[in-house]
N, C-alpha and C positions, 0 to 999 in steps of 0.2 A: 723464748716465749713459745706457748704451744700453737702448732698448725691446729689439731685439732678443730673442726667446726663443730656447734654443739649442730647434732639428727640423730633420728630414734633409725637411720638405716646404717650408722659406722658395725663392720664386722669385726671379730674378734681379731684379726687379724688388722685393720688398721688403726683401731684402737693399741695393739700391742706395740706397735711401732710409732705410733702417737703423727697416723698420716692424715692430713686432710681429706685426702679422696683416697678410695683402692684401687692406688694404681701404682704399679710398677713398670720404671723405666729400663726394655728389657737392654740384655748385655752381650751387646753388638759386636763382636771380634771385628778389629777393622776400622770403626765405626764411631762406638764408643770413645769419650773422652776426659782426663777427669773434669773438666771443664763443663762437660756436658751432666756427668752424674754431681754436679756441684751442684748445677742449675737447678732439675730436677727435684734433689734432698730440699735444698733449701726453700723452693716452693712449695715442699708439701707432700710430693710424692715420694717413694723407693729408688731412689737415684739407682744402677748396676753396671759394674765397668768388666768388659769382655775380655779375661784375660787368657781364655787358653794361649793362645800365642806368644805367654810371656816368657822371657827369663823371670826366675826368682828376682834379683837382682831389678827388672824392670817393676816387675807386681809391687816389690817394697815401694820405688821412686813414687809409681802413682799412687798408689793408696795414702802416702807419706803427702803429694798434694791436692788429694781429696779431703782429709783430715786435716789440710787447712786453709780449707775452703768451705769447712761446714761442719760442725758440733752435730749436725741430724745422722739417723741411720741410713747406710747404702749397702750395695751389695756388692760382692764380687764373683765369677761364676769362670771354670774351669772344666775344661772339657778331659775326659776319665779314660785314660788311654794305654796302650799297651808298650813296651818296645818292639818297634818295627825296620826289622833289617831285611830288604826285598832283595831279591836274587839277583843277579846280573842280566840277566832276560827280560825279567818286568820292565826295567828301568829302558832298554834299550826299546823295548817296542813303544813304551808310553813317549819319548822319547822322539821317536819317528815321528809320531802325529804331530807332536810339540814342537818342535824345532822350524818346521817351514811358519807357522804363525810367528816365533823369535825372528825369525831372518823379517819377517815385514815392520817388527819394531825397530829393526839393526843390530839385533840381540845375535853372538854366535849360537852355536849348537850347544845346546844342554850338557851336564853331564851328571854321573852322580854323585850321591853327598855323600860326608861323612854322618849327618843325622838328620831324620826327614818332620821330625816334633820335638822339643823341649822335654826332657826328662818331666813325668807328671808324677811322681814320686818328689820330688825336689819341690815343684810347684807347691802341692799338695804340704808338705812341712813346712814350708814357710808361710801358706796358708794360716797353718795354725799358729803358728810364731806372729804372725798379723793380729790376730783377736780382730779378727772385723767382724761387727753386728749381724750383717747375715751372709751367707756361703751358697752359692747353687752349683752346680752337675748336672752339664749334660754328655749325653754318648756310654752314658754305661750308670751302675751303679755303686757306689763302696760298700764296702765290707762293714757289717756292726761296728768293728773297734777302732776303724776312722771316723763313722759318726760317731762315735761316741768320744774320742780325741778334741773333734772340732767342738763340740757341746760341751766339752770342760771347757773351753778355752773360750767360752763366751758366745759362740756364734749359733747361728739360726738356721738351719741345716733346710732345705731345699732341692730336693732330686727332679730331674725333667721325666716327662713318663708320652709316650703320644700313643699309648693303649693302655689297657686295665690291669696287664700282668707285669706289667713294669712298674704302674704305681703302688701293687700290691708287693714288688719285689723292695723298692724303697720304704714301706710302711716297715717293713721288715728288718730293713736295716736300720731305724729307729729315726729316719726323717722327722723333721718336724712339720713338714709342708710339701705337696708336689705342685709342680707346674704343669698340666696337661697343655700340652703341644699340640694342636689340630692343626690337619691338612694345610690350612689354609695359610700358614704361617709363613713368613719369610725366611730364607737363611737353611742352615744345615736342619735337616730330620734330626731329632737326638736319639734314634730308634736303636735300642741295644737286644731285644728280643725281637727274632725271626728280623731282623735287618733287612737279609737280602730278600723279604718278600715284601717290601716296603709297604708295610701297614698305611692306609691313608683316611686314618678316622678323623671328620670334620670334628670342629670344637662344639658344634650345638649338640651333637653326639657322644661327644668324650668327655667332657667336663659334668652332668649328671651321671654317667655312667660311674667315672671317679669318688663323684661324693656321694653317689652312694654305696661303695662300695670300702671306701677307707671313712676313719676317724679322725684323719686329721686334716687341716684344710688343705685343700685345691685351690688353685689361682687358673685362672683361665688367658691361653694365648691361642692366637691364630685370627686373622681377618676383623680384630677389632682396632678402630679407628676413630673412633668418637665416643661421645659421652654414651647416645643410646649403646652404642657396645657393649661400654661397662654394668651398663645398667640391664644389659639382656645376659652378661657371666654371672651378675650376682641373682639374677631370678633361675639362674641354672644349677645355683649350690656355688659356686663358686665365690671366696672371699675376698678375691683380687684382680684384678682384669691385670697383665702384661702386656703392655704396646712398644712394638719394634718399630715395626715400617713408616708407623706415624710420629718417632722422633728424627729418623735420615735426613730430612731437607733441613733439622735444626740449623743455625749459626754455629752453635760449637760442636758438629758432628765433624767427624774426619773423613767423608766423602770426596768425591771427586765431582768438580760441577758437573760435567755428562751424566755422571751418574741421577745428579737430583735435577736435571733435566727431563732426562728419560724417566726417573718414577712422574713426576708433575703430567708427562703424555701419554702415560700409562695405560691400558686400558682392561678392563675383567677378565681379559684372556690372553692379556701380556704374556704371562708366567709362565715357566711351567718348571715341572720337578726333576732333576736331573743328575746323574754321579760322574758323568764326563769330566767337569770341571774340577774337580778334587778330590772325585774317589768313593764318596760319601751324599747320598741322595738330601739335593738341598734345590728349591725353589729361587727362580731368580726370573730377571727380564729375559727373554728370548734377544741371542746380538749372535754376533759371525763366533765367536769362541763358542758360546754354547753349538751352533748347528755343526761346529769345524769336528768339534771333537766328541761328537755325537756320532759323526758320520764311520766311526769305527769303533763300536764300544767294546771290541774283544783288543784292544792296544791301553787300554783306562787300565790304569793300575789303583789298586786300593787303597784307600785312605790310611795314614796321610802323605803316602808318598803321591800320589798323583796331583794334591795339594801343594806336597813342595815343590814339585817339579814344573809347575805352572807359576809358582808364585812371584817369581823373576820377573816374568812375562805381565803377571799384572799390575805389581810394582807398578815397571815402565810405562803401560799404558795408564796407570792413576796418574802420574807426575806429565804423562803427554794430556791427560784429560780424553782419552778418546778410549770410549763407553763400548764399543766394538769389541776388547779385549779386556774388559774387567769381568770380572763374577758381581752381575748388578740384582744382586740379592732383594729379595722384595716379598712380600706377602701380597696375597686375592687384594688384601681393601686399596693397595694404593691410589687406583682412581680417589679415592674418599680425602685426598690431600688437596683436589683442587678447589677452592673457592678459601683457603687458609692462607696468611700471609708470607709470601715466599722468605726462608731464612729467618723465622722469628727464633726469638728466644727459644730454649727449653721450658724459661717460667713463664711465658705468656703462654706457650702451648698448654703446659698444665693448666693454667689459670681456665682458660677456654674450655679445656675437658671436666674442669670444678663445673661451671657454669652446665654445661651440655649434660654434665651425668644427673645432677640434680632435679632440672629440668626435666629429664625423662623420667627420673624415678617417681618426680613430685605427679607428672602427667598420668604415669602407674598407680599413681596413688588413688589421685581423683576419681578413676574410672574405676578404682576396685579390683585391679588387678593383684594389686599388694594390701598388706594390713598397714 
């Protein structure tokens, strides 16, 4: 049966998808679950499950129990990455800094790997071997004749952009959709042009700039957390609102309780942006691992070796629960979780955000803000 609600405000985009609201649930490396992008689909929204971090091999298993767990469309989403073999110096200085935080989990000293990401080339083929409804990219952009591979193959192609020259570099590559990234967003930057001068365009900025600047829809992420959100992406051109930080505290997230402890005490100036932790400039709670490994930023080695080289270390402290040494990834609105019921569903959550977007849109209506 269709979600679909009949309103003279559904975009072309969640019409196309046949969502009841426009919204997508973003895709959390980590985080994500298919349990969680089950929940999501089946209530109505763009369920999306975070797989850079997968094997091949892993991506089939969940996508194989997302699809059955839901006949509706979801997403899957793959970070675009290079092969990365660091020099024996990198590794020993990032290394240094790393190793005294292991010794206070009981972890020995580090050493290096034989590979610091999942071949994204392998990913990337079995991506398209999947035929899943829709596909997104963050951290770089593909080439024409991969979009255009995944688009025979059924799928709905989605690049991440968090300024104007990256979503015109995706238009380019023949996306179907971008997702503008603002500032305010939780988790990794996906910034693949001028990176190391960490562009930090807010989303009430970036998201008009995008649509009007491409022809094809924009979806809006970064610091939205409720209905009025969605309802202030779609008055900005935007056909989708994406919410990260306000699906974490779900029941089926794969969080660590510290973690959705400390988002619930959060507060607007918790955050902050940082490549210490993995390499790659990404927003999280402020705890002892961010300030430890801040404290020498010329020992940080580059993503994603400074990622895997941590990663040991966060592991442990997810399974010890103690939020001091995890990457507690978050976006500006998290304050905006509390008065929400601790660990609800993903479809109560959606249901709630139906409610709230409405509401606001209908209140935009009244007062003639909207047609």
């Amino acid at each position: 049966m269709s979600t679909r609600a009949s309103n003279r405000y559904a975009t072309p985009f969640a019409e196309r998808f046949d969502l009841r609201l426009p919204l997508v649930q973003a895709p959390m490396v980590g985080a994500t679950t298919p349990a969680l992008v089950i929940a999501a689909s089946n209530a109505g929204a763009l369920g999306s499950l975070g797989a850079g971090a997968m094997t091949p091999d892993k991506l089939t298993a969940e996508v194989a129990e997302i699809r059955a767990g839901t006949s509706r469309p979801f997403g899957v989403n793959l970070f675009v990455l290079d092969e990365h073999t660091p020099d024996e110096a990198t590794v020993r200085r990032a290394l240094s800094a790393i190793d005294p935080l292991r010794a206070e989990l009981g972890l020995p000293p580090g050493r290096a790997l034989e590979r610091y990401a999942h071949a994204f080339r392998a990913q990337l083929d079995r991506l398209v071997e999947l035929r899943v409804p829709v596909v997104s990219f963050t951290f770089g952009v593909l080439d024409a004749a991969d979009v255009a591979r995944l688009k025979a193959a059924g799928s709905y192609v989605i690049g991440s952009a968090t300024h104007v020259a990256e979503g015109l570099a995706w238009r380019d590559a023949g996306a179907d959709a971008v997702c503008a990234q603002g500032a305010e967003a939780g988790g990794h930057r996906g910034t693949f042009i001028d990176a190391g001068k960490n562009p930090l365009v807010g989303t009430m900025a970036l998201v008009p700039q995008l649509a009007d600047a491409l022809d094809i829809p924009v979806l809006a992420a970064g610091g939205i957390m409720d209905g009025r959100g969605i309802a202030a992406a779609l008055a900005l051109g935007a056909q989708a609102a994406q919410l990260g930080t306000v699906f974490l505290p779900c029941a089926e997230s794969a969080i660590a309780e510290d973690w959705r402890r400390r988002l619930l005490a959060s507060r607007d100036t918790s955050t902050s942006v940082t490549r210490a932790i993995t390499g790659r400039y990404a927003r999280g709670i402020r705890n002892t691992l961010m300030d430890r490994l801040e404290a020498e930023p010329s020992l940080v080695a580059p993503y994603p070796v400074q990622n895997a080289l941590t990663q040991e270390l966060r592991q442990t402290a997810a399974k010890a629960d103690r939020g001091d040494y995890l990457s507690l990834w978050s976006g500006q609105g998290a304050p905006l979780l509390r008065g929400r019921p601790e660990r609800a569903g993903a479809a109560e959550l959606v249901d709630a955000l139906d409610t709230e977007w409405r509401a606001a849109v209908n209140a935009l209506s009244r007062i003639g803000a909207i047609e």
